[in-house]
DSSP file (Angstrom, degrees, kcal/mol; ACC not computed):
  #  RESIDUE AA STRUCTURE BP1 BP2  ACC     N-H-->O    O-->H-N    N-H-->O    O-->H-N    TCO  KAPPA ALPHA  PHI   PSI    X-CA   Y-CA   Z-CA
    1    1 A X              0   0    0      0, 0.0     2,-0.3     0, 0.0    17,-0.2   0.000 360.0 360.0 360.0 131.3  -10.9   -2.9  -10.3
    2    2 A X  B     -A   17   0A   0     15,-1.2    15,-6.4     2,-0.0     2,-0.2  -0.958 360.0-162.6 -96.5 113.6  -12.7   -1.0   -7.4
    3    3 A X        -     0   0    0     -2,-0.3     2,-0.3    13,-0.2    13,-0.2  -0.854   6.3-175.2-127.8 145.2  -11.0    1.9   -5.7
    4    4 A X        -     0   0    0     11,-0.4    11,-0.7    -2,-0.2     2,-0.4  -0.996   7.5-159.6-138.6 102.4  -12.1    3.4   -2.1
    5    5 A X        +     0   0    0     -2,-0.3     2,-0.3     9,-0.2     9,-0.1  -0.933  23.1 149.5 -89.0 133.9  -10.5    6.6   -0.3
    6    6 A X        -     0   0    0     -2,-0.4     7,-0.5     5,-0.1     2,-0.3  -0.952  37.5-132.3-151.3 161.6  -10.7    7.2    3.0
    7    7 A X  E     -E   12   0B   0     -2,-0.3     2,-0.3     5,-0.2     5,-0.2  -0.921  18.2-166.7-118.6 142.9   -9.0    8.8    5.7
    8    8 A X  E >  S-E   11   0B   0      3,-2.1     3,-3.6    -2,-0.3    -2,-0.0  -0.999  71.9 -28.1-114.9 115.0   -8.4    7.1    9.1
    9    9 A X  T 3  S-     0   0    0      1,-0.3     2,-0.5    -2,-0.3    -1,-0.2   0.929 131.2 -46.7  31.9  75.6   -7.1    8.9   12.4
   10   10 A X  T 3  S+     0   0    0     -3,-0.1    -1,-0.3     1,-0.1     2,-0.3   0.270 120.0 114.5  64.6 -16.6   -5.4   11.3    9.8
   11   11 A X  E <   -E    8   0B   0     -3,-3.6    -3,-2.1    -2,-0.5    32,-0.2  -0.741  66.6-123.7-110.2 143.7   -3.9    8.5    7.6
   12   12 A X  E     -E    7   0B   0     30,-0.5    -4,-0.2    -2,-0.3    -5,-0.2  -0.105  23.8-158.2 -60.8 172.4   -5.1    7.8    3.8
   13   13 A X        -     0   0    0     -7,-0.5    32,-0.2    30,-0.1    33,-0.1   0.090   4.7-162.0-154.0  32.0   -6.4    4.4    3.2
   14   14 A X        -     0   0    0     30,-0.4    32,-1.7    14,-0.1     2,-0.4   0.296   7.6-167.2  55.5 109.1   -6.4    3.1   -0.2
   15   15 A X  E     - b   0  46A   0    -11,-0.7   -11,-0.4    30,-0.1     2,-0.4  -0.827   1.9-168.8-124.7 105.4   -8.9   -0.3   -1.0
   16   16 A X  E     -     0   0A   0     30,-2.6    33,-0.5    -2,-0.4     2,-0.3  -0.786   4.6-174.5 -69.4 123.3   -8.5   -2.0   -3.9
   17   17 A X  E     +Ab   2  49A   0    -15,-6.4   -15,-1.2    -2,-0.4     2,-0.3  -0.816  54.4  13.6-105.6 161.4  -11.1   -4.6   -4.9
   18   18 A X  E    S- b   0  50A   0     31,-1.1    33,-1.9    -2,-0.3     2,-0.5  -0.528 104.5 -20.0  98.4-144.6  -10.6   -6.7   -8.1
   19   19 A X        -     0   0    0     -2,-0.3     2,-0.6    31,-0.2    34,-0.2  -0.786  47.4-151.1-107.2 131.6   -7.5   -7.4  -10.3
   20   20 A X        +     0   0    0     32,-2.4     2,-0.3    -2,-0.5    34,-0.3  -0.924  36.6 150.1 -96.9 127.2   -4.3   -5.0  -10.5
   21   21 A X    >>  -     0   0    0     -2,-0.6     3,-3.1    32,-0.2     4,-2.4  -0.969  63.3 -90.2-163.7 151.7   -2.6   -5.2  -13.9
   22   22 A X  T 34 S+     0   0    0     -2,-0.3     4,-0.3     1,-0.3    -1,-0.0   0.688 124.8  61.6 -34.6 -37.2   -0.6   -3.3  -16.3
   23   23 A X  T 34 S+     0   0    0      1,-0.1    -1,-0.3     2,-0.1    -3,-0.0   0.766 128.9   5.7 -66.4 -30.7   -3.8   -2.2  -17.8
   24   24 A X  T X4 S+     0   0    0     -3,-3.1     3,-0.9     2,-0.1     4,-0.4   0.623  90.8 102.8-120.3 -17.2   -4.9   -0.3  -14.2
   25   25 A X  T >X S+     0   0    0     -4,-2.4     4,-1.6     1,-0.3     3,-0.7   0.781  76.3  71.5 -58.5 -44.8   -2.0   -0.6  -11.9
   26   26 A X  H 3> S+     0   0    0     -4,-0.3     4,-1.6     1,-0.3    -1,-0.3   0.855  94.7  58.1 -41.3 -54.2   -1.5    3.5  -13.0
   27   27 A X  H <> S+     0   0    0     -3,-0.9     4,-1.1     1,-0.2    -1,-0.3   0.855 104.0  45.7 -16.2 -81.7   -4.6    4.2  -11.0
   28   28 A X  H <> S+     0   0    0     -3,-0.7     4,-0.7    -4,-0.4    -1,-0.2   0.700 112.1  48.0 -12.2 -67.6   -3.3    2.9   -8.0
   29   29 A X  H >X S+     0   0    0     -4,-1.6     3,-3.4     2,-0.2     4,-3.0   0.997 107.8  61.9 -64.7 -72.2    0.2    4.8   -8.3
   30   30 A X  H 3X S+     0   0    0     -4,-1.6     4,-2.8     1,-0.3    -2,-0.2   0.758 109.5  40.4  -9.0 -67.2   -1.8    8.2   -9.2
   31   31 A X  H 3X S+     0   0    0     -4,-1.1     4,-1.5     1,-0.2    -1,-0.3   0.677 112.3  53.3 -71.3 -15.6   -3.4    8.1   -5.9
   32   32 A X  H <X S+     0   0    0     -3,-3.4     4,-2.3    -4,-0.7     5,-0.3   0.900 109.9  51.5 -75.5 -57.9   -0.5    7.0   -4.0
   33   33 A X  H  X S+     0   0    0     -4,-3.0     4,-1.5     1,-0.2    -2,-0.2   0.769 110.6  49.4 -58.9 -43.7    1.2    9.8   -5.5
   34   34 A X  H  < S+     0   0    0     -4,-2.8    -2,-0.2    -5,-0.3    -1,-0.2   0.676  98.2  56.9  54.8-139.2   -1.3   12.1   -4.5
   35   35 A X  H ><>S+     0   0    0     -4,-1.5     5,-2.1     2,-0.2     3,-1.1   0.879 107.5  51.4 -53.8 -56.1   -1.9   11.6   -1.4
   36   36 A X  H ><5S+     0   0    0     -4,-2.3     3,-1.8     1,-0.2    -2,-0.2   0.898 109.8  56.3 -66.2 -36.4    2.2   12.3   -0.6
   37   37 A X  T 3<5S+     0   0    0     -4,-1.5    -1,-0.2    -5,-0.3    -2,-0.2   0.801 102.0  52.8 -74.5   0.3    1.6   15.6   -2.7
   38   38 A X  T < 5S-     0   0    0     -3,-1.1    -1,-0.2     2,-0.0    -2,-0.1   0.096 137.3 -84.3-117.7  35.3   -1.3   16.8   -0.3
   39   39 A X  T < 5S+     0   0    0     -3,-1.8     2,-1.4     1,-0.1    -3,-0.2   0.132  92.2 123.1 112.4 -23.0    1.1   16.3    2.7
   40   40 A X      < +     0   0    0     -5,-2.1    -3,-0.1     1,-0.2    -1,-0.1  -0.361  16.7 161.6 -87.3  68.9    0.6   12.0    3.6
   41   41 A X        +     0   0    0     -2,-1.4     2,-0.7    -5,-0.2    32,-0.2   0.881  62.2  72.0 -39.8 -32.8    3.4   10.0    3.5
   42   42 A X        +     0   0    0     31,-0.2   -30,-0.5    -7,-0.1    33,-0.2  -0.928  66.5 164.1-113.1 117.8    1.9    7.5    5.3
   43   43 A X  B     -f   75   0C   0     31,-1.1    33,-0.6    -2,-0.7     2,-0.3  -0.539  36.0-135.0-121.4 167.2   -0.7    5.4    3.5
   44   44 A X        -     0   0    0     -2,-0.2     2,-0.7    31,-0.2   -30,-0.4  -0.850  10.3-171.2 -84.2 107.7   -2.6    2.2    3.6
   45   45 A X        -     0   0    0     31,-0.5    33,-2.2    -2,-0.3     2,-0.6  -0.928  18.4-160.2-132.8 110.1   -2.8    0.4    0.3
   46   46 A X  E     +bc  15  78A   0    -32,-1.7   -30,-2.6    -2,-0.7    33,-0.2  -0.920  22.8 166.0 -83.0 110.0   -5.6   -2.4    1.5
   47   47 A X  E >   +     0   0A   0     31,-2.9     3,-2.8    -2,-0.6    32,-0.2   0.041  39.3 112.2 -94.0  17.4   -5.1   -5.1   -1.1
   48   48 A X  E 3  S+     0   0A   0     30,-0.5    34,-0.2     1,-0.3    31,-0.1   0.905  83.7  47.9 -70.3 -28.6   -7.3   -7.8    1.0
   49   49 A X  E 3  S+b   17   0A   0    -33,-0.5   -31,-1.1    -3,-0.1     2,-0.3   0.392  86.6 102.9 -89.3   2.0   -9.8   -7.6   -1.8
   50   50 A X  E <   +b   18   0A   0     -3,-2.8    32,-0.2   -33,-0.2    33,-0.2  -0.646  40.0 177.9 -92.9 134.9   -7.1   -8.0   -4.9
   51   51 A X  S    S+     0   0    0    -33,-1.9     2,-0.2     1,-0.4   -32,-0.1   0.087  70.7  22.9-121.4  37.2   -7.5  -11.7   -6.0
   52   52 A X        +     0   0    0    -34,-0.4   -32,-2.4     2,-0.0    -1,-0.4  -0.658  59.0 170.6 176.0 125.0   -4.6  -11.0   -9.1
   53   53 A X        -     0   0    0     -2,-0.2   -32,-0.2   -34,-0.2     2,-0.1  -0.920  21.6-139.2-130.5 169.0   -1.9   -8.7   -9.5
   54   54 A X     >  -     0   0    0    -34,-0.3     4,-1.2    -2,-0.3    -2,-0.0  -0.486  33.1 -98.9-113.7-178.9    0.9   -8.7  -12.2
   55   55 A X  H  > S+     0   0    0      2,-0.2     4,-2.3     1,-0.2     3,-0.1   0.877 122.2  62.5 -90.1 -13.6    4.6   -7.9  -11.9
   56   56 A X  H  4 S+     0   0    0      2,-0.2     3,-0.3     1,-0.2    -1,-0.2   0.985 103.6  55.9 -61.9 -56.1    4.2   -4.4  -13.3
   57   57 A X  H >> S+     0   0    0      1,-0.2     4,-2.9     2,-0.2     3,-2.4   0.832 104.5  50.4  -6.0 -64.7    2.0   -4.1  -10.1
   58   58 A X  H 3X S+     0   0    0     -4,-1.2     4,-1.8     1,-0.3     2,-0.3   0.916 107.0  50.1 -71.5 -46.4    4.7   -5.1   -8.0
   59   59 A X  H 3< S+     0   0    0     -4,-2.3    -1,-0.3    -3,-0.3    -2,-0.2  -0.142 105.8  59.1-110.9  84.1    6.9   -2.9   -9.2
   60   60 A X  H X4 S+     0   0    0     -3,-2.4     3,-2.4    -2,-0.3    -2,-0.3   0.513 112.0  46.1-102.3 -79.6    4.2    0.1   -8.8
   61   61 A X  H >X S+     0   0    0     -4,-2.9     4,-1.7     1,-0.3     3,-1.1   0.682 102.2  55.1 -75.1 -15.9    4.3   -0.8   -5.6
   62   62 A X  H 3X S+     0   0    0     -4,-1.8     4,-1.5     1,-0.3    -1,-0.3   0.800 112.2  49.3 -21.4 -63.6    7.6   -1.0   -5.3
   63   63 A X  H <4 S+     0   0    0     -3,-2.4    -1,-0.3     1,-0.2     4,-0.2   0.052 107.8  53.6 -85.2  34.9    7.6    2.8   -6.7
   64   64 A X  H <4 S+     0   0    0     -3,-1.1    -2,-0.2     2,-0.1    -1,-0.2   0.471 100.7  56.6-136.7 -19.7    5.5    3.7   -4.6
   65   65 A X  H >X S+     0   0    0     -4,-1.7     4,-1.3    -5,-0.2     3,-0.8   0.649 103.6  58.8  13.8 -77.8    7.3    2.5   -1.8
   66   66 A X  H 3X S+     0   0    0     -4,-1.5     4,-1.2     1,-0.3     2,-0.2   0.827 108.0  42.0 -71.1 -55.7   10.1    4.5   -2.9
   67   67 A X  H 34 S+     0   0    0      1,-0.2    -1,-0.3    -4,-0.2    -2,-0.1  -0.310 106.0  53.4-102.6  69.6    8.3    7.8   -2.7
   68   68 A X  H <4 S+     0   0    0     -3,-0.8    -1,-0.2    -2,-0.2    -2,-0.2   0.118 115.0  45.1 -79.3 -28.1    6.5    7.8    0.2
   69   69 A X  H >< S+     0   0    0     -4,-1.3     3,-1.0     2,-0.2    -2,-0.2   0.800 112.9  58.3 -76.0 -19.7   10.3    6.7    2.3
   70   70 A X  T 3< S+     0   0    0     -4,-1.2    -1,-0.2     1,-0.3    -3,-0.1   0.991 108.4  43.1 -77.2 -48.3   11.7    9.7   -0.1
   71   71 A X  T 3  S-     0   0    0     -5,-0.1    -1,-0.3     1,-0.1    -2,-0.2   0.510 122.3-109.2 -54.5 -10.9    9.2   11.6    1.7
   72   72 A X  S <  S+     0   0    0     -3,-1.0     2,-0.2     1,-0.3    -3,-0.2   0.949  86.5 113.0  89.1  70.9    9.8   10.3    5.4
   73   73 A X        -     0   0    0    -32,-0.2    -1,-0.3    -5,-0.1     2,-0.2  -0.703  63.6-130.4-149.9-166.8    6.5    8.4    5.2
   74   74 A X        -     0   0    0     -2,-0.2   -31,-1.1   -33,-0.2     2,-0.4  -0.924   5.7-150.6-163.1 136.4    5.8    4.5    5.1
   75   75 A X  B     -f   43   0C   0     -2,-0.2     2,-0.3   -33,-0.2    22,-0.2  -0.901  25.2-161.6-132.9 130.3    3.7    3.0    2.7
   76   76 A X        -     0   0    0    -33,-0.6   -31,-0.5    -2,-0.4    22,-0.2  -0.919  12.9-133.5-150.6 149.8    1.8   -0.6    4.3
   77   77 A X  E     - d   0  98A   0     20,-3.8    22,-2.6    -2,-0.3     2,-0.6  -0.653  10.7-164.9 -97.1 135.1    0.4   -3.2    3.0
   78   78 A X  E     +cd  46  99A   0    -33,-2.2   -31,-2.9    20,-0.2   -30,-0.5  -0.935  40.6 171.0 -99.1 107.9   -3.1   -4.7    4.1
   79   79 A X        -     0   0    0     20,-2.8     2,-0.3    -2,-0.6   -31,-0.1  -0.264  29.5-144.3-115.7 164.4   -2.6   -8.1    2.2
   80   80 A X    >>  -     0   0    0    -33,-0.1     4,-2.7    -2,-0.1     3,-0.6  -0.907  49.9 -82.8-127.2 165.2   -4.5  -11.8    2.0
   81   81 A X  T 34 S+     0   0    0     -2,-0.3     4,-0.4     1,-0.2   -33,-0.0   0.480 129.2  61.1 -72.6  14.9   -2.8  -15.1    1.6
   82   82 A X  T 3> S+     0   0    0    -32,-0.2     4,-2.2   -34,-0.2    -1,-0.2   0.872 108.0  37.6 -86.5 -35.2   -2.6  -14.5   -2.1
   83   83 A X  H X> S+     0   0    0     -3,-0.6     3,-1.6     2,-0.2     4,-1.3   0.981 117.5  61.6 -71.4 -65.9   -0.4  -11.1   -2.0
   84   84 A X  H 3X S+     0   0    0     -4,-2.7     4,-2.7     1,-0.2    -1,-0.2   0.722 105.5  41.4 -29.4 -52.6    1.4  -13.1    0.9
   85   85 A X  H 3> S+     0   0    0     -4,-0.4     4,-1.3    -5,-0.3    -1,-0.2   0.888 114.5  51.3 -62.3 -46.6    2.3  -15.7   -1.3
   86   86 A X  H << S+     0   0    0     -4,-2.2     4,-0.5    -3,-1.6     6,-0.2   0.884 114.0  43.6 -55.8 -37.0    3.3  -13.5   -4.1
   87   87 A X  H  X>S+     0   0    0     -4,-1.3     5,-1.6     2,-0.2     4,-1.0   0.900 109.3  52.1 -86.6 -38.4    5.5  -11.5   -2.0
   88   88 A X  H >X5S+     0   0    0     -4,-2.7     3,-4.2    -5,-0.3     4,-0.6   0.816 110.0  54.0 -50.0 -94.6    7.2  -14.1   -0.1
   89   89 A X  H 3<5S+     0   0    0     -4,-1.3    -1,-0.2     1,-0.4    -2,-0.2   0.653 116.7  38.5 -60.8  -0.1    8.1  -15.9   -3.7
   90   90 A X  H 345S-     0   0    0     -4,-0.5    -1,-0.4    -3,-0.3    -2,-0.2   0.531 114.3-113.2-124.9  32.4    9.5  -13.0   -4.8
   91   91 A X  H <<5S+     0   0    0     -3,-4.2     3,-0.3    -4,-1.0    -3,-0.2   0.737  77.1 122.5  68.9  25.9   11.4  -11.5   -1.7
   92   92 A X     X< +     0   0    0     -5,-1.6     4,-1.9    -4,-0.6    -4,-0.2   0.076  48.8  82.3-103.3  26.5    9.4   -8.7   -1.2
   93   93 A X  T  4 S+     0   0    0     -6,-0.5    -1,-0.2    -5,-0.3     5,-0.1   0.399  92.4  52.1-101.7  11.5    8.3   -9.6    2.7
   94   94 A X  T  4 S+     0   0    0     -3,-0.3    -1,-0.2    -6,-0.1    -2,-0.1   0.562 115.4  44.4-103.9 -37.7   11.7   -8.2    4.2
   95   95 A X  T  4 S+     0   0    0     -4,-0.1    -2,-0.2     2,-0.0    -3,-0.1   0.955 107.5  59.9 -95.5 -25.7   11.0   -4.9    2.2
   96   96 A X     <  -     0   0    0     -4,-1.9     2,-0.5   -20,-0.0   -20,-0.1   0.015  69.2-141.6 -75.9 179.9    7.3   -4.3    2.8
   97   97 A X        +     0   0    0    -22,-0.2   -20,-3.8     2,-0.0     2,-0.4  -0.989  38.3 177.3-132.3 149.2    5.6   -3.7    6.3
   98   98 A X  E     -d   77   0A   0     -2,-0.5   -20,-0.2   -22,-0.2     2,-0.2  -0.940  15.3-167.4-159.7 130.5    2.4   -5.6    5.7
   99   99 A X  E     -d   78   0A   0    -22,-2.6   -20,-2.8    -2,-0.4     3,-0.1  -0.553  31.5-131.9-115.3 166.4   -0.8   -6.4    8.0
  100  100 A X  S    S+     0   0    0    -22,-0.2     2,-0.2    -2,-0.2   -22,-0.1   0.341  94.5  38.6 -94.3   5.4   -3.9   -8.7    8.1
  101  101 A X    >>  -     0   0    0    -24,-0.2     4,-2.0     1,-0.1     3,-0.6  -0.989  69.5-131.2-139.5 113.2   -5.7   -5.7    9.0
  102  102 A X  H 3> S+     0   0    0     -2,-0.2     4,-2.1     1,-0.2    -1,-0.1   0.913 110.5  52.7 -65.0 -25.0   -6.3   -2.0    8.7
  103  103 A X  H 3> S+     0   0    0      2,-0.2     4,-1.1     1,-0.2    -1,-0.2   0.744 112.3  50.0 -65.9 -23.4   -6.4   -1.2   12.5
  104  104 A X  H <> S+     0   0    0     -3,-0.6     4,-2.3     2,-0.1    -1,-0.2   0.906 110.8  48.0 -90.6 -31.2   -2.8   -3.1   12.6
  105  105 A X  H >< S+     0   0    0     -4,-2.0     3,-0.9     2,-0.2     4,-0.5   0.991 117.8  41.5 -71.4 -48.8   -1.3   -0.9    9.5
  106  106 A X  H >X S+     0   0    0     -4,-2.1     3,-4.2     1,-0.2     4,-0.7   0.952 108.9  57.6 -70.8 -55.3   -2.5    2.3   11.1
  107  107 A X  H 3X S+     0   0    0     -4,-1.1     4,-2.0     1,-0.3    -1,-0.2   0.606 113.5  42.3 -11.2 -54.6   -1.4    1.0   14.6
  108  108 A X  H << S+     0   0    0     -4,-2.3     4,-0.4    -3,-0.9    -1,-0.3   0.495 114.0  51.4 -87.5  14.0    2.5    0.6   12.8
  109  109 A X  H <> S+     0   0    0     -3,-4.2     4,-1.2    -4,-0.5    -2,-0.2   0.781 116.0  40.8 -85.6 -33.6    2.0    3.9   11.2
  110  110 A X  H  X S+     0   0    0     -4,-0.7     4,-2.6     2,-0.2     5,-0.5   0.910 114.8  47.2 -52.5 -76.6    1.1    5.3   14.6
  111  111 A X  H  X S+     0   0    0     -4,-2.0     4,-1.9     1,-0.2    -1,-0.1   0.933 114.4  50.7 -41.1 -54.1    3.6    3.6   16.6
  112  112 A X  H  4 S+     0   0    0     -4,-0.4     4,-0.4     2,-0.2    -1,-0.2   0.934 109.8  50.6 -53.4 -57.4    6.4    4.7   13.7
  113  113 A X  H >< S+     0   0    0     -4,-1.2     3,-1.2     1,-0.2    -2,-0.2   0.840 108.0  51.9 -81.4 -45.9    5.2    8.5   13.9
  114  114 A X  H 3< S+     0   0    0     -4,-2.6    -1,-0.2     1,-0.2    -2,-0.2   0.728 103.7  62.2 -39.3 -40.6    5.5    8.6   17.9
  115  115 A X  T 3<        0   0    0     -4,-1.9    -2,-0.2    -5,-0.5    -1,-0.2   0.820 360.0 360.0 -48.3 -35.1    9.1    7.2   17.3
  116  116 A X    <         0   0    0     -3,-1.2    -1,-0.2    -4,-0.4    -2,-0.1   0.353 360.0 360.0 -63.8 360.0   10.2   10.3   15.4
């Protein structure tokens, strides 16, 4: 697994390449975590490049999820039609906000932040 930080118009950006698994998924969460301790609620986690995750992944992201909303932030996904297809069969496309894109995840992070 291959991990990228970068910040976009203020917001972290996250790119995972490779496989997410119980063996790495802690990575992941680390930075997540982070990122909301140096002030960003609102992240990016780009999966487009992840061609396997496991269900301890899912719920990483799940917790991870969980504190960025404890923080007032929003944690989106930039996904491919394999995470689709994993989150659809397990019923996690209601709870995520999830793009084909990064310019469309900052766009509802943008849009969101204007709301406030």
């Amino acid at each position: 697994m291959d991990i990228e930080q970068i910040h976009l118009d203020g917001v972290p950006i996250i790119r995972v390449d490779g496989q997410i698994d119980m063996s790495n998924y802690v990575e992941v969460h680390s930075l997540v975590l982070a990122q909301i301790g140096e002030g960003h609620p609102n992240i990016v986690l780009n999966l487009r490049k992840v061609d396997f995750m496991d269900s301890g992944t899912l719920g990483m992201l799940l917790r991870s999820l969980d504190k960025t909303e404890q923080r007032g932030g929003l944690l989106v996904l930039v996904t491919n039609p394999f995470i689709d297809r994993i989150l659809s069969v397990t019923g996690l496309t209601n709870i995520f906000d999830f793009y084909s894109d990064e310019d469309q995840a900052i766009q509802s992070i943008s849009k969101r932040a204007a709301s406030l």
